[in-house]
DODO-411311 format. One record per residue: x, y, z of N, C-alpha, C, O, CB in turn; residue number from 1. Coordinates in nm, 2 decimals. Glycine has a CB too. Example, Ala and Ser with C-alpha at 12.3 -4.5 7.8 and 13.67 -1.06 7.14 Angstrom:
<node <1.32,-0.57,0.78>,<1.23,-0.45,0.78>,<1.32,-0.33,0.78>,<1.42,-0.33,0.85>,<1.13,-0.45,0.90>,1>;
<node <1.28,-0.22,0.71>,<1.37,-0.11,0.71>,<1.29,0.00,0.79>,<1.34,0.11,0.80>,<1.41,-0.06,0.57>,2>;
***
This chain:
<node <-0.75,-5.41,9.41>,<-0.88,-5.34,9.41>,<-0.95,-5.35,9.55>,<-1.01,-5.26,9.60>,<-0.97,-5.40,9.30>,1>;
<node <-0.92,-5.50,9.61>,<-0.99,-5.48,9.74>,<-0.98,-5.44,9.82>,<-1.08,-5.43,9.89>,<-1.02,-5.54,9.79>,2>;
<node <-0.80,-5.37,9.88>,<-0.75,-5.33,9.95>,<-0.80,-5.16,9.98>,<-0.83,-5.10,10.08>,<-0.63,-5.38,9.92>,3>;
<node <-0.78,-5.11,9.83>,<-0.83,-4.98,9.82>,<-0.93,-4.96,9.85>,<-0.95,-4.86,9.92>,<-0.82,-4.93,9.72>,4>;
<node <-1.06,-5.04,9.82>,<-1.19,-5.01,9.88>,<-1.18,-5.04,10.00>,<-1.24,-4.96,10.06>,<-1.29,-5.07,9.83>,5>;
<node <-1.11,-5.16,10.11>,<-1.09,-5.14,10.20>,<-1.03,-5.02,10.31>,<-1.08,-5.00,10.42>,<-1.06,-5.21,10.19>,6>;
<node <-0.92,-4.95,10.25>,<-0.85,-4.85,10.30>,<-0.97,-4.74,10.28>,<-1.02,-4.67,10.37>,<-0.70,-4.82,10.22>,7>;
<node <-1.01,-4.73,10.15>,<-1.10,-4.54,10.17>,<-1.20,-4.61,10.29>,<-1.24,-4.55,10.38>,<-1.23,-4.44,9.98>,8>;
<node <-1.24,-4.76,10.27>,<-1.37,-4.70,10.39>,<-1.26,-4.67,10.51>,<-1.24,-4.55,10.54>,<-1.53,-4.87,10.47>,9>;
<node <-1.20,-4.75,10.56>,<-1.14,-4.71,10.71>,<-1.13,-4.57,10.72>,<-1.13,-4.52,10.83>,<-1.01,-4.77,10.74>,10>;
<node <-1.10,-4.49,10.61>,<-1.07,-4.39,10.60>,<-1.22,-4.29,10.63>,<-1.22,-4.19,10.70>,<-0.99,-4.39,10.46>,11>;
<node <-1.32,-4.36,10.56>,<-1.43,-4.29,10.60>,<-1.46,-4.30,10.78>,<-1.50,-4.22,10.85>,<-1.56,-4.35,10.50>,12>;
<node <-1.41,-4.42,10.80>,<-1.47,-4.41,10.96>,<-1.42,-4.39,11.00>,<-1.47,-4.38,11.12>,<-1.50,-4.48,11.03>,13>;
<node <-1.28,-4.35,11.01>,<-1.12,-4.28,11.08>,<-1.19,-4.11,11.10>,<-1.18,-4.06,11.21>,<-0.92,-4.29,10.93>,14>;
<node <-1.25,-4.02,11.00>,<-1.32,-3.96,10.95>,<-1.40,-3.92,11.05>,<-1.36,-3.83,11.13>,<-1.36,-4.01,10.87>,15>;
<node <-1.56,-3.99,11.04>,<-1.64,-4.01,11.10>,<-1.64,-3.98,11.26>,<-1.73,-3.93,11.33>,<-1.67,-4.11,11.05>,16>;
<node <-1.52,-4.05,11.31>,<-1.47,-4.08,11.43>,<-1.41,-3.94,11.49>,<-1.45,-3.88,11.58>,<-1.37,-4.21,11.42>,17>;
<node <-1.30,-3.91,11.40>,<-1.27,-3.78,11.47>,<-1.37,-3.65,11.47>,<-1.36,-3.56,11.55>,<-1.16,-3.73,11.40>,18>;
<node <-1.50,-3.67,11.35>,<-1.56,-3.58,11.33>,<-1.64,-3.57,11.51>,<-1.66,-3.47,11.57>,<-1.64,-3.59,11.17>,19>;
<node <-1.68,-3.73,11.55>,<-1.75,-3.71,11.68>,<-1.63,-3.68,11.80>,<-1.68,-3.66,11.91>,<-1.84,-3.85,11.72>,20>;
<node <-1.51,-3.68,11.79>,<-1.42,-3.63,11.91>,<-1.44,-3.49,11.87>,<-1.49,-3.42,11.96>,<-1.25,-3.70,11.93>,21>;
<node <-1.43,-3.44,11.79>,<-1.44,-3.27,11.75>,<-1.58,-3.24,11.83>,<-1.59,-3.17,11.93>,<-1.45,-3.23,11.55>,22>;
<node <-1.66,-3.31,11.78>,<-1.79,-3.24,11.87>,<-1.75,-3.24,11.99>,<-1.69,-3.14,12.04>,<-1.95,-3.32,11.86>,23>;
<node <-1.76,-3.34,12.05>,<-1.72,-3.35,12.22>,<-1.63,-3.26,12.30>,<-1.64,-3.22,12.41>,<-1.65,-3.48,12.24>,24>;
<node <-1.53,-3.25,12.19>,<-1.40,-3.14,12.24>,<-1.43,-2.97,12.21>,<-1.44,-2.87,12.29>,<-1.24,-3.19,12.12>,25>;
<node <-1.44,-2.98,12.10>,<-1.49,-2.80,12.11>,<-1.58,-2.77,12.12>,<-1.58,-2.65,12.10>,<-1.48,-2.71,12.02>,26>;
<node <-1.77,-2.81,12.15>,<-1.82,-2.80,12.20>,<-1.93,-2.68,12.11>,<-2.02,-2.61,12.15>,<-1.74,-2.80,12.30>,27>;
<node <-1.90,-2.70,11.99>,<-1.94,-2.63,11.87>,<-1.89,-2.45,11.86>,<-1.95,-2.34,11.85>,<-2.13,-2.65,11.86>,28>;
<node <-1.71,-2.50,11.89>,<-1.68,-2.34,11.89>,<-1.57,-2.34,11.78>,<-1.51,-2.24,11.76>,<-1.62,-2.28,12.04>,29>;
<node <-1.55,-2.42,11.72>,<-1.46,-2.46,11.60>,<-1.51,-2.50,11.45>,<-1.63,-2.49,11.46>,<-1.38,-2.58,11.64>,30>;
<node <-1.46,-2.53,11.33>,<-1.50,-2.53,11.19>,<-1.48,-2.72,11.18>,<-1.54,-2.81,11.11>,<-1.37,-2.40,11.08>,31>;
<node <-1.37,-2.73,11.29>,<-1.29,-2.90,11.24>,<-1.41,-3.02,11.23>,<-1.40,-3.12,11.15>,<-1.16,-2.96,11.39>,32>;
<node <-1.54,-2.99,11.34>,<-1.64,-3.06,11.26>,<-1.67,-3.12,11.12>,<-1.68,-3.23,11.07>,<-1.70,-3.01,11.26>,33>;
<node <-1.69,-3.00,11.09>,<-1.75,-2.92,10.96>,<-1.68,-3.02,10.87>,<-1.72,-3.12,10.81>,<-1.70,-2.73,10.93>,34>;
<node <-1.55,-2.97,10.86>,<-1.46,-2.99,10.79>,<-1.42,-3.13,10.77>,<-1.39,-3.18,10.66>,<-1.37,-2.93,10.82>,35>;
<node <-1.41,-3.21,10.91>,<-1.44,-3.41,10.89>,<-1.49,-3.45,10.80>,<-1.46,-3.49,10.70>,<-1.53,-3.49,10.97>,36>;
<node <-1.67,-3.44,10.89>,<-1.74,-3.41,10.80>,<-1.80,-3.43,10.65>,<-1.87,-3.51,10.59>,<-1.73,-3.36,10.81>,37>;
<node <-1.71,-3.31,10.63>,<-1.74,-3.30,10.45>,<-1.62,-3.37,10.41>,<-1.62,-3.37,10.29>,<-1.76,-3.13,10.37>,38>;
<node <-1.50,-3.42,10.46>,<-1.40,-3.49,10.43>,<-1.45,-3.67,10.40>,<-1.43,-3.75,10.31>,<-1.30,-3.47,10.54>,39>;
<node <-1.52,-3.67,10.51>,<-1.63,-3.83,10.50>,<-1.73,-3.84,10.38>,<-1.75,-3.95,10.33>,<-1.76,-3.85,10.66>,40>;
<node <-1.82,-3.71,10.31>,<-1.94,-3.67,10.28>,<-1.78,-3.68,10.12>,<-1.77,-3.79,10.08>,<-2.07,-3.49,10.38>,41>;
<node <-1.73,-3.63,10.08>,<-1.61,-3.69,9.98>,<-1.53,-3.83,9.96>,<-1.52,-3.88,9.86>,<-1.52,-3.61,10.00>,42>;
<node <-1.48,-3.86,10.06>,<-1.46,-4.01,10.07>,<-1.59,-4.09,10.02>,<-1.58,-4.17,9.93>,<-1.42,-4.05,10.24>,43>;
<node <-1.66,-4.07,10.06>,<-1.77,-4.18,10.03>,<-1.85,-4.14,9.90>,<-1.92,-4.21,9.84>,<-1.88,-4.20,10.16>,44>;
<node <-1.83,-4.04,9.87>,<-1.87,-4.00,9.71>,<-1.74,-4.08,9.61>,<-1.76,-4.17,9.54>,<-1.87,-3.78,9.69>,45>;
<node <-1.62,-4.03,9.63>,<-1.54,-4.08,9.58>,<-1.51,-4.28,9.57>,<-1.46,-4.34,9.48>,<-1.47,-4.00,9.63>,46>;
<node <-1.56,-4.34,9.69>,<-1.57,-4.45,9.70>,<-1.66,-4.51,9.62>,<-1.65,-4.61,9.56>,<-1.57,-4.47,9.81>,47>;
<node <-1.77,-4.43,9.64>,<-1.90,-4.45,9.53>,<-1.87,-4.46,9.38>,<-1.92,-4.55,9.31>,<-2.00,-4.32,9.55>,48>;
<node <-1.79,-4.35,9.33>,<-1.78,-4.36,9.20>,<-1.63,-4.43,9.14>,<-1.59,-4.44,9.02>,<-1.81,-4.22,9.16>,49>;
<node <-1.56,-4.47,9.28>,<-1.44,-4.57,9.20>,<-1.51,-4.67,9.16>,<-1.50,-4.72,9.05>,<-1.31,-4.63,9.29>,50>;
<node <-1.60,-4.73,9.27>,<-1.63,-4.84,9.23>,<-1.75,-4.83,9.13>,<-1.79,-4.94,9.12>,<-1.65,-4.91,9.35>,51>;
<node <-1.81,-4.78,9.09>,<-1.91,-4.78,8.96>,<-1.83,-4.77,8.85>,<-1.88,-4.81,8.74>,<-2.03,-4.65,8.95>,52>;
<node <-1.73,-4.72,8.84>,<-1.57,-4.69,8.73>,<-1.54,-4.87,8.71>,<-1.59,-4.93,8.61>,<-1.37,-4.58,8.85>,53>;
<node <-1.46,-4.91,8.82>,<-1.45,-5.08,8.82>,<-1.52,-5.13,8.79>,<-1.48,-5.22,8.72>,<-1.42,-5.16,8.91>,54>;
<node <-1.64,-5.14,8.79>,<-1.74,-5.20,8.77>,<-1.78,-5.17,8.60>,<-1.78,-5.27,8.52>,<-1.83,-5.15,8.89>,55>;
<node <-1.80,-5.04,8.57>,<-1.80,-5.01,8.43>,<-1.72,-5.07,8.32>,<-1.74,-5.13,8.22>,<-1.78,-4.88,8.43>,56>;
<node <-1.62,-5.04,8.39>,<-1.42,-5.08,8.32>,<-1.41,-5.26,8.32>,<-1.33,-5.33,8.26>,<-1.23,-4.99,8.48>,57>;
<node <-1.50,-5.30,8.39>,<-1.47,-5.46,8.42>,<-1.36,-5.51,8.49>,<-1.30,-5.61,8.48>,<-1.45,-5.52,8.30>,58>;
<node <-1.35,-5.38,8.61>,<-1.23,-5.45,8.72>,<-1.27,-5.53,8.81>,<-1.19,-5.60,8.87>,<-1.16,-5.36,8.80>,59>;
<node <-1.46,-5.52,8.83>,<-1.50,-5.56,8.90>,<-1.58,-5.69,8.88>,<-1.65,-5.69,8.77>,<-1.54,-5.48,8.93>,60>;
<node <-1.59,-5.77,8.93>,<-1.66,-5.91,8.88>,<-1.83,-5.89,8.84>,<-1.88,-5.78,8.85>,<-1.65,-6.04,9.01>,61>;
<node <-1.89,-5.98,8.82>,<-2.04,-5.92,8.82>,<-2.08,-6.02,8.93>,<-2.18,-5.99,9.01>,<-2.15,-5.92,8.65>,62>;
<node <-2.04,-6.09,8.94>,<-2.12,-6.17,9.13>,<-1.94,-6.20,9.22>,<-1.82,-6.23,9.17>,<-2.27,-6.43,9.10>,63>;
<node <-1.98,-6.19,9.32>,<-1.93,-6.23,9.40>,<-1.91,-6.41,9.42>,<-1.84,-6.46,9.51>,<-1.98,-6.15,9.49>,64>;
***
């Protein structure tokens, strides 16, 4: 369980990261922004609701 929540974040900031080389590079003449972006703005919705699922389901502990 920890690994997966570890992988989507990197995944959000892998994300995040290209979304700012895209700005830099096309110079707002392309969609691939956009499209990061809302790839990060999904990752982290989805990260959001695995983990309220584990947590629901009792995959998750109640303290650390």
């Amino acid at each position: 369980m920890r690994y997966i929540v570890i992988a989507i974040f990197a995944l959000i900031v892998l994300s995040l990261g290209s979304a700012l080389i895209f700005v830099y590079r096309d110079r707002g003449n392309s969609m691939r922004t956009v499209k990061a972006l809302a790839l990060r703005v999904g990752l982290s919705i989805a990260l959001f609701l695995f983990l309220m699922g584990g947590y629901y389901f009792g995959l998750l502990p109640d303290r650390l």
